[in-house]
N, C-alpha and C positions, 0 to 999 in steps of 0.2 A: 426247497432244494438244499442240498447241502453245499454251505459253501465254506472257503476257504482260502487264509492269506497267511503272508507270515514275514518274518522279517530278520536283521542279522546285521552282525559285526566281526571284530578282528577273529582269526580264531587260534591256536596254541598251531604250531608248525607240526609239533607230531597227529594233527585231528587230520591234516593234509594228507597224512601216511597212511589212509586206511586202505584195506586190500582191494588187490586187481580186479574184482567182481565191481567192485562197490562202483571205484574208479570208471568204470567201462558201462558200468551201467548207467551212472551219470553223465558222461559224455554223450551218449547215446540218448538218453532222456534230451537235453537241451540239443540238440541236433534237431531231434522229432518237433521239439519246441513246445514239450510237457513242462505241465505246471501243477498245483497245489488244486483242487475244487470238490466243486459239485453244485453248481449255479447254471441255470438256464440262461440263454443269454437275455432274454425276453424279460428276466422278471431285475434288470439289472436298473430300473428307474426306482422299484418299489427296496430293494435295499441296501443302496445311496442313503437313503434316508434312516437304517434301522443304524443304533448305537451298541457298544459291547463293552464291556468290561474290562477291556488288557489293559486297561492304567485305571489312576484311582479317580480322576476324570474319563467319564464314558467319552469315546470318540468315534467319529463316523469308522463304520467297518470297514470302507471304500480306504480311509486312511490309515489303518492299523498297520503297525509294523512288529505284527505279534503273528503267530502261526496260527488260526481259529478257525474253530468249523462252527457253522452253525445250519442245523436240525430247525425246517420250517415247519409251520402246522399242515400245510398242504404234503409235505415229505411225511410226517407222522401218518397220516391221515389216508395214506396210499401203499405204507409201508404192511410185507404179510407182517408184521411182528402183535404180539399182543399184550404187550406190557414194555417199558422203560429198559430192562435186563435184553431183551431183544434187538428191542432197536438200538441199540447201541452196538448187538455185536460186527452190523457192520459197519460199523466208521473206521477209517483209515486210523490204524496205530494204535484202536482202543482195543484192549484184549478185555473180553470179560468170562469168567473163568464160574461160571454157573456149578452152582450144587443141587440147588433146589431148582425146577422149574418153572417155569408161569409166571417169574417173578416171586417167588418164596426166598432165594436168596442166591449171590453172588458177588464176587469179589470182582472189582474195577482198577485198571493199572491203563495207564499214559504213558508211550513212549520204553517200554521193557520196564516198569516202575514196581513194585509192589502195591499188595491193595490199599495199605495204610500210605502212598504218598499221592493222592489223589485225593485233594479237595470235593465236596458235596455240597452245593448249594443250595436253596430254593427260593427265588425271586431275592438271589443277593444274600440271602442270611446262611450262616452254617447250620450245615445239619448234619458236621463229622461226631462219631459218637468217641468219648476217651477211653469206654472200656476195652472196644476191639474195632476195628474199618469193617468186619463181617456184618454189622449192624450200617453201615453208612448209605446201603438203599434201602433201608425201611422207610422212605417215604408215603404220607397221606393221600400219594392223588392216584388216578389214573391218566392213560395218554387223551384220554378226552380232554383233562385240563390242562392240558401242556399248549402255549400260545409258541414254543420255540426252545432248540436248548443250543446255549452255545457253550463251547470247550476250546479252553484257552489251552494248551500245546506247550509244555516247557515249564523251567522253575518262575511262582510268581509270588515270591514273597511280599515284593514289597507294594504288590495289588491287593493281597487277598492275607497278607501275614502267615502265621504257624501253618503248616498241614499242606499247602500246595507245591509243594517238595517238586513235583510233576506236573503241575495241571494242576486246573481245576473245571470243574462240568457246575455249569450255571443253569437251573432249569426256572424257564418262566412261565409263568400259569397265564391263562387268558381271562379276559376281562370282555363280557357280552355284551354285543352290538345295541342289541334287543331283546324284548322280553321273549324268554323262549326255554323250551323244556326239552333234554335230549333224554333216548331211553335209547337203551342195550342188552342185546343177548345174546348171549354165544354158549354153544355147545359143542362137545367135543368125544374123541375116544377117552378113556379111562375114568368115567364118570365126571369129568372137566362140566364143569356147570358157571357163569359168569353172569351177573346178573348190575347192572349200574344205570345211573340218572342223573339227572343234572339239570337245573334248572337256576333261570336267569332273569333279574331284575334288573331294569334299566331307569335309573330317574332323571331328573334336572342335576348333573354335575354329580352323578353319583351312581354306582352300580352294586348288583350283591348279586354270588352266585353261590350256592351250596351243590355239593357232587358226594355220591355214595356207593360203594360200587363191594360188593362180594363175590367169591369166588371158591370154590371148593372141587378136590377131584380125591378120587379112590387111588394113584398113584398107578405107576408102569411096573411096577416089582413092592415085592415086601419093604413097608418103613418106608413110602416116598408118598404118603396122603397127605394133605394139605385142607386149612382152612387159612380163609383170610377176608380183611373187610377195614375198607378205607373209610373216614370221610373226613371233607376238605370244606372248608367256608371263607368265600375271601371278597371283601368288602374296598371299592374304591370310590375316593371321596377328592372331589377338586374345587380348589379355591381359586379366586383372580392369579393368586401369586403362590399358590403351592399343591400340592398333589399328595393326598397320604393313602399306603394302603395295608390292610389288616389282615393277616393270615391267621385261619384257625384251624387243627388236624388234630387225626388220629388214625395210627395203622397199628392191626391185631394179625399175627400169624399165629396160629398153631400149627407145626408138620415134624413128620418124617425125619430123621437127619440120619438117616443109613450113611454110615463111613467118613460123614463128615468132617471129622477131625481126628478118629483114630481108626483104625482096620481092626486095633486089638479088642475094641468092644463096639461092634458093631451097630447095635440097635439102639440106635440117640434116639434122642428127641427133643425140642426145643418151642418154647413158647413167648412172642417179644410183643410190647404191646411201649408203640412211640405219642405222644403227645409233644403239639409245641403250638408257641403264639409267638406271633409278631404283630409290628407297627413299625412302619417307614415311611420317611416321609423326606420330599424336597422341596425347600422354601427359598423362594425368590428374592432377597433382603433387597438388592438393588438390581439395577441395570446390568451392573458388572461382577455383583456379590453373592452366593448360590450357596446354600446349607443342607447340607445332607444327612439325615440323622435316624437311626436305627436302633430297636431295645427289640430283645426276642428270649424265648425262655423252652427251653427242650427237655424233656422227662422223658427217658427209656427204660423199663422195664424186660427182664430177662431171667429165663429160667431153665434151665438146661439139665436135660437127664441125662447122664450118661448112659444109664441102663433105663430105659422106656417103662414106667409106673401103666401097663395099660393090659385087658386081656390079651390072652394070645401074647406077649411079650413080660416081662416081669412084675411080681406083689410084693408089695413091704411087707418083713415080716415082725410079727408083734415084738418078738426079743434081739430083734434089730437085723439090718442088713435085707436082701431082696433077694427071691428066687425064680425062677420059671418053671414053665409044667411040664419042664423034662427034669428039674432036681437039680441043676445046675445052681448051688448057692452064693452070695457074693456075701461073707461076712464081714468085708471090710470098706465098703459103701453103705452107709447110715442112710443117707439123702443129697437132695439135688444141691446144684450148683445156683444160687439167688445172686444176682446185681440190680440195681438203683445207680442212674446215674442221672444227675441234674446238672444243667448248664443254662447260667447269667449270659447274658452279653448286651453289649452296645457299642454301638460305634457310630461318629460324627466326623464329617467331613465339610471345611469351608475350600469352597473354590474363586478363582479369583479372575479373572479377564483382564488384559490388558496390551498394547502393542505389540508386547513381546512374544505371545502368547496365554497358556492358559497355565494358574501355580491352584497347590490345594496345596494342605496342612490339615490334620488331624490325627485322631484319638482314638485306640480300639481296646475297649475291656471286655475280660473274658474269664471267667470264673468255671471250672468246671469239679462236679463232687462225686462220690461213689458208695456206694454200703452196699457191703457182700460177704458171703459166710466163708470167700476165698482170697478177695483181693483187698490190698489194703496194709499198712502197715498201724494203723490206730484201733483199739479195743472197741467193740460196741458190745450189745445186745440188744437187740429192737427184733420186736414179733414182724415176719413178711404176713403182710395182710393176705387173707383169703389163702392161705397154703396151709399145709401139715400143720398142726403144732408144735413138731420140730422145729421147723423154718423158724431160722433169727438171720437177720444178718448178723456176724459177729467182728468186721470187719471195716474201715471207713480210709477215705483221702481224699483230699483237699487241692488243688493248685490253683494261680493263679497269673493270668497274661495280660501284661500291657503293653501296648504298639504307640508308639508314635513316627507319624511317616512326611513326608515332604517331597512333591514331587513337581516337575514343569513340563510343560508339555509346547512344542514349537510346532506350528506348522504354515503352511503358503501353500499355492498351487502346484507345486510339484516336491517338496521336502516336509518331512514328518521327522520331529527327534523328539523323545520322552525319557527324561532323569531322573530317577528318586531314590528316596531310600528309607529303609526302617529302622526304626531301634526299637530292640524287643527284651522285654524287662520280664521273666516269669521266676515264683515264688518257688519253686524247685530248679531252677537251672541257672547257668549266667545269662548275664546281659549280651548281646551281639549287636552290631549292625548289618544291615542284609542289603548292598544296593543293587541298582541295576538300571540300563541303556537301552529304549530303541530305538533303532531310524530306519528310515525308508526314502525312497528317493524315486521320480516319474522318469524314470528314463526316456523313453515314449512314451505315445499315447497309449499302449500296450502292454508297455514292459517295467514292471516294479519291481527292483532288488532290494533286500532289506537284510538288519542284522541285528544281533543283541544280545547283548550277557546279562546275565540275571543270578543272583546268590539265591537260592532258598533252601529250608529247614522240617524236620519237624520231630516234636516231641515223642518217646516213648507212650503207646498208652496203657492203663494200667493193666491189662492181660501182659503185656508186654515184660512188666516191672513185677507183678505178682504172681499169675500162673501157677501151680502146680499140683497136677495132679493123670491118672492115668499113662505115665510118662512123659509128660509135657511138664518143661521148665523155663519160669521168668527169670528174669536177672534186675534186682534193686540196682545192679552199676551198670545199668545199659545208661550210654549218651544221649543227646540230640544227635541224630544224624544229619549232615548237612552235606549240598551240591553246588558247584558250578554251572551254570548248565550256558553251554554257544550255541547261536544257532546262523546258518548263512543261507537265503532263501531267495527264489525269484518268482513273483506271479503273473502270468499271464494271460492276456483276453484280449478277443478280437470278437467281431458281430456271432461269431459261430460256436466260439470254443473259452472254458474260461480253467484254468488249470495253477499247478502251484507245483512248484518244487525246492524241497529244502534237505538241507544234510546240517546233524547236529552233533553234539557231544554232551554226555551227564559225567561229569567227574565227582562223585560222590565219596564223602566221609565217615567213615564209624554207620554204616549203613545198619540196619537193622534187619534182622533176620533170624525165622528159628532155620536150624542148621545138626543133623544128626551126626557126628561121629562116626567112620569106617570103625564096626565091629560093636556100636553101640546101640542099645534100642533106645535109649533115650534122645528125644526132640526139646532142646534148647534154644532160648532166647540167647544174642551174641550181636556185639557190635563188629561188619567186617570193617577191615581197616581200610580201604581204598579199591575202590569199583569203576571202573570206565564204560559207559556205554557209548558207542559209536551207532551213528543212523542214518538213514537217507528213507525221503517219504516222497514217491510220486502220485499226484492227483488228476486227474482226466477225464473232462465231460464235455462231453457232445453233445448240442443240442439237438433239439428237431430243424432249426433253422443254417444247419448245416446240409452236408447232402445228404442228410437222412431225412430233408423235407420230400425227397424224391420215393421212400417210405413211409404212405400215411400211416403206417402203425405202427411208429415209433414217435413215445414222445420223449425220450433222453435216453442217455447209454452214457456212465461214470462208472471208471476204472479207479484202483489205489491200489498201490504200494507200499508196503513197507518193510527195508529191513535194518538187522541190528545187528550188533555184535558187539562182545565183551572184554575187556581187560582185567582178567582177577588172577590170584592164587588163593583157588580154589579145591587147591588139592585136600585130600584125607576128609574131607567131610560131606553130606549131601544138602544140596540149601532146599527148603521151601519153595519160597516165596523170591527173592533177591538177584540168583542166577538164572531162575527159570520163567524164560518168557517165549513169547514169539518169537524166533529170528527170523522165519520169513509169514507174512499175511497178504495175503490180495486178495482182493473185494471189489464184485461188479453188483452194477445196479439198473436193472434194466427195463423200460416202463413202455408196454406197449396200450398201445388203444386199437382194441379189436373191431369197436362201432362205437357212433355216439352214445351207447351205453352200458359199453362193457370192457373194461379194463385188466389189463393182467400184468402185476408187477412181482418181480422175479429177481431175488436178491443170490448171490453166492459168494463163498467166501473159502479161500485156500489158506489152512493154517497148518504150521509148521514149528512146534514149540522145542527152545532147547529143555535139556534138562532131566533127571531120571526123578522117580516114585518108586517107595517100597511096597509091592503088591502082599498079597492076602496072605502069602506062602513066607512072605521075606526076604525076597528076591528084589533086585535092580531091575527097573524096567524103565526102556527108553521111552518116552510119546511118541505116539505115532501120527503120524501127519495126516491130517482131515479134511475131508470138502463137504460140505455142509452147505445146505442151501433150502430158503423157505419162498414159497410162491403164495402170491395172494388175487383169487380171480372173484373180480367186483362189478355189481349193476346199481346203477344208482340211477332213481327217478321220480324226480321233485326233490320231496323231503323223505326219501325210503333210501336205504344204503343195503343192498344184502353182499354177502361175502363168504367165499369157502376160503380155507387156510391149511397150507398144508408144511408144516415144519419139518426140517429135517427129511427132505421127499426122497433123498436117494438112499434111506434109511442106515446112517451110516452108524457103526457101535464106538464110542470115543471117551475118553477121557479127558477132564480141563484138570483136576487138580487131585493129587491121593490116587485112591480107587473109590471114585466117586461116580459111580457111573452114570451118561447119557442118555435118555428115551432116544430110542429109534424114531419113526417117522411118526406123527400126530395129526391126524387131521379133526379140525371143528369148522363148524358150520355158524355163521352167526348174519344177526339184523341188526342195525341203529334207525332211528326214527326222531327226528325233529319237527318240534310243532313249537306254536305260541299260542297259548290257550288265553290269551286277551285278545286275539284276532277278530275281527265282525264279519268274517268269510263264513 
């Protein structure tokens, strides 16, 4: 289930002043005696026990005094979505702003953020890319191997360091009971073909599971075909006194990219192919003494056409430049766009116990590189393997990040406080310190109010810095952007109902953003000078053991809110990415059980984004406000799961970002199958 807590401190007298809506709508929320969630109340013994990441010491969820959701497997696993990009779009506050779909690509923002200030996890390790955030869900798995995701809400630098500017979304993979083999299939309208498996090894102190999973569709309109093909291997191994475990991946898309980045030359295309490893691991030194230590290694590859090398779309021609079979010639496009980016890291964490509480101390290095025939301030030439003979990279960069952070953590039976802070040393920037506060406090047995300030950052990356071309401009003097971020929250639950509400502030600096000029066709990279977001998030879940047990076919009904609003001068220009979010979202989620074995669960979600787009014509065009909503009707018996899916059912026509436009309604059909094939049955 999805749940949810959150926590807070003093906050700036003008965050008090935010307008009469907001004011009335919060009064009114705490009246009803709304709060933050999505927790049944029935499963509240089983995650007591589960830990999370809002400090650099994990602590019980039950005690966070951090604003988190967390995405269980039984919530995945019931959800219509069918991929990662999905289920996310409806969590409270997460906007995700799809271009490609099925999971082919989309941009993720926290709280009105942009897509670059939202960290990317996977079991703890980063998997942000530095040439662009558009690459930051190419991840290796499917939601078969998801054991949970939780998303930390707010700036957390001195959790997570560089990049969590807003957040950050921590996905963790699952680790098998038993030996056992999963197989899937789904099919759909538009040639949508998905085909995965999964299977699991279980020994004495040690587990191994490998997952592979492809997927291909002929696309809703011209230029939206897609290939794609994961695979994941992740091995855990435990000792008397430690626990290490080993990730190993790989994600290939080839698709479509119709209007993705420009309207001026329509028929993209783009090709990413992610590799990465890790090893983690916690060693128990003493009683009191806990070492936590992490190396990981990520390689992305990218290739980007602006004009689509393919029939029916354009030919290289011998004495240069590309045409199509209407005669349309481009003689001043030679060849595509190539990046290579590599990235080091480690990171070590000792923790400490003692009366006072719990201290840690630790080290995070982080090494990230680049070759490309665009980005870069250093000369190369290096042949790109397997491409044109043209293909060099002729371009390279280098940086380099080091963290050191120190933090304490208090708590007793009713009071939780968490102190720390970071200093971050990178070979392109200054030095800072980033700290930050949380506490929480048991009011009742019921009633949790919490509060927290927290400093975070994060670097330009290099599209950001280098960029340019088809209109599109970087800036070598773009800053670090950096934020404030308050937050003042209260959670609540009783045997029926378990909820959360909080109202926060991003007081953000030299913010990043591309940004067009009134009366210019040119799209620039620009540091704004000072940004305000204002917000309030309300959460609400019912369970069945409310008077909806008097409805046996309901098993939960969870409500969220969220809205926002802006402080900029923003005049004379159009933003991207920076001014344009959500200002209003609301999101239900509603799970019935038809029979013991047929279930129908029924997501929707009301979006309302600020903000204008320059359409096909040239023209300013407002968003238009969308209800969107995906149903998923499921039998399941024994080890056999079957499922219809129907996305988008009230087939709405919408846009998340440009003129990049939405499939209408989609429906596929699909089976899972679980067996263990060392069984003596």
């Amino acid at each position: 289930m999805i749940v949810r807590t959150s926590f807070y401190l003093k906050l700036p007298a003008k965050f008090l002043m935010m307008k009469k809506g907001i004011d009335k709508l919060l009064i009114s929320s705490v009246l009803l005696g709304v709060s933050v969630g999505g927790l049944q109340a029935q499963t509240k013994i089983e995650l007591e026990a589960v830990e999370v990441s809002t400090a650099r010491s994990r602590v019980n969820f039950e005690q966070t005094a951090r604003s988190v959701t967390i995405i269980s497997a039984e919530e995945i696993a019931a959800s219509p979505a069918k991929n990662l990009n999905e289920l996310l779009e409806y969590v409270g506050n997460v906007d995700i702003r799809q271009r490609g779909q099925n999971g082919i690509q989309a941009d993720v923002s926290l709280r009105g953020s942009s897509f670059e200030q939202v960290l990317i996890l996977l079991n703890g390790v980063k998997m942000t890319d530095p040439q662009t955030g558009h690459h930051n869900l190419n991840l290796p798995i499917a939601l078969l191997d998801i054991e949970r995701i939780e998303i930390l809400h707010g700036g957390a630098a001195r959790v997570y360091g560089p990049g969590a500017f807003a957040g950050a979304i921590n996905i963790i993979t699952k680790n098998p009971e038993d030996n056992q083999v999963k197989v899937q299939l789904l099919g759909g309208q538009n040639g949508l073909q998905q085909y995965g498996v999964s299977a699991g090894i279980v020994g004495k102190n040690q587990s191994h599971t490998i997952s592979w999973q492809q997927q291909k569709s002929d696309g809703f309109i011209r230029n939206t075909d897609h290939e794609m093909q994961t695979i994941f291997w992740q091995s855990e191994i435990k000792t008397e006194k430690s626990r290490w475990l080993l990730n190993l991946g790989q994600n290939e898309k080839a698709f479509g990219a119709q209007n993705f980045y420009t309207s001026r030359f329509p028929d993209q295309f783009e090709e990413t192919r992610s590799q990465f490893a890790s090893l983690a691991g916690d060693v128990e030194l003493s009683e009191k003494l806990k070492l936590t230590a992490k190396g990981y290694y990520r390689k992305h590859n990218d290739r980007f056409e602006l004009f689509r090398e393919a029939p029916g779309y354009f030919r290289r021609l011998a004495q240069g430049g590309f045409a199509n079979d209407l005669g349309d010639t481009i003689s001043w496009y030679n060849g595509h766009n190539y990046h290579q980016t590599n990235v080091y890291g480690t990171e070590i964490n000792f923790s400490f116990k003692s009366k006072l509480g719990q201290s840690s101390i630790g080290y995070d290095y982080r090494r990230e590189e680049i070759l490309s025939n665009v980005l870069g301030s250093n000369k190369e030439r290096i042949a790109v393997v397997n491409e044109h003979p043209s293909a060099f990279y002729l371009r390279s960069e280098e940086r380099e990040n080091q963290s050191v952070f120190i933090e304490h953590n208090y708590t007793n039976d009713k009071l939780f406080i968490s102190v720390g802070a970071l200093l971050n040393m990178n070979s392109a920037f200054d030095d800072e310190i980033y700290p930050g506060a949380d506490i929480a406090y048991q009011l009742t047995e019921e009633i949790r109010p919490y509060a927290s300030f927290n400093r975070s950052f994060r670097f330009p990356t290099y599209t950001d810095l280098y960029f340019n071309l088809g209109g599109i401009v970087g800036s070598k003097e773009l800053k670090p952007e950096e934020s404030d971020n308050y937050e003042l929250g209260v959670k609540y639950r009783d045997a029926a109902t378990y909820g959360h509400l909080a109202v926060f502030r991003r007081e953000g600096n030299n913010l990043i953003d591309w940004i067009r000029y009134t009366g210019s066709s040119t799209t620039q990279a620009a540091n704004l000078t000072h940004i305000v977001i204002d917000g309030i998030e309300v959460d609400y879940v019912i369970s069945k053991n409310s008077f909806l047990k008097d409805y046996a076919f309901f098993n939960q009904l969870r409500f969220n809110y969220a809205y926002l609003t802006s402080e900029d001068n923003s005049s004379g220009f159009e933003s991207n990415y920076v001014l344009d979010f959500l200002q209003h979202k609301a999101d239900a989620i509603v799970q019935f059980k038809l029979s013991e074995l047929v279930f129908l669960d029924w997501n929707l979600s009301y979006q309302n984004r600020k903000g204008e787009y320059v359409d096909v014509n040239g023209a300013e065009q407002e968003y238009d406000a969308v209800f969107i909503s995906d149903v998923k009707l499921s039998t399941k018996q024994n080890n056999l799961n079957l499922f219809l899916q129907l996305s988008n059912v009230f087939d709405q026509k919408y846009i998340d970002i440009g003129n990049v436009e939405n499939p209408g309604r989609w429906i596929s059909l699909g089976v899972n199958y679980q067996f263990n094939p060392m069984s003596k049955k």
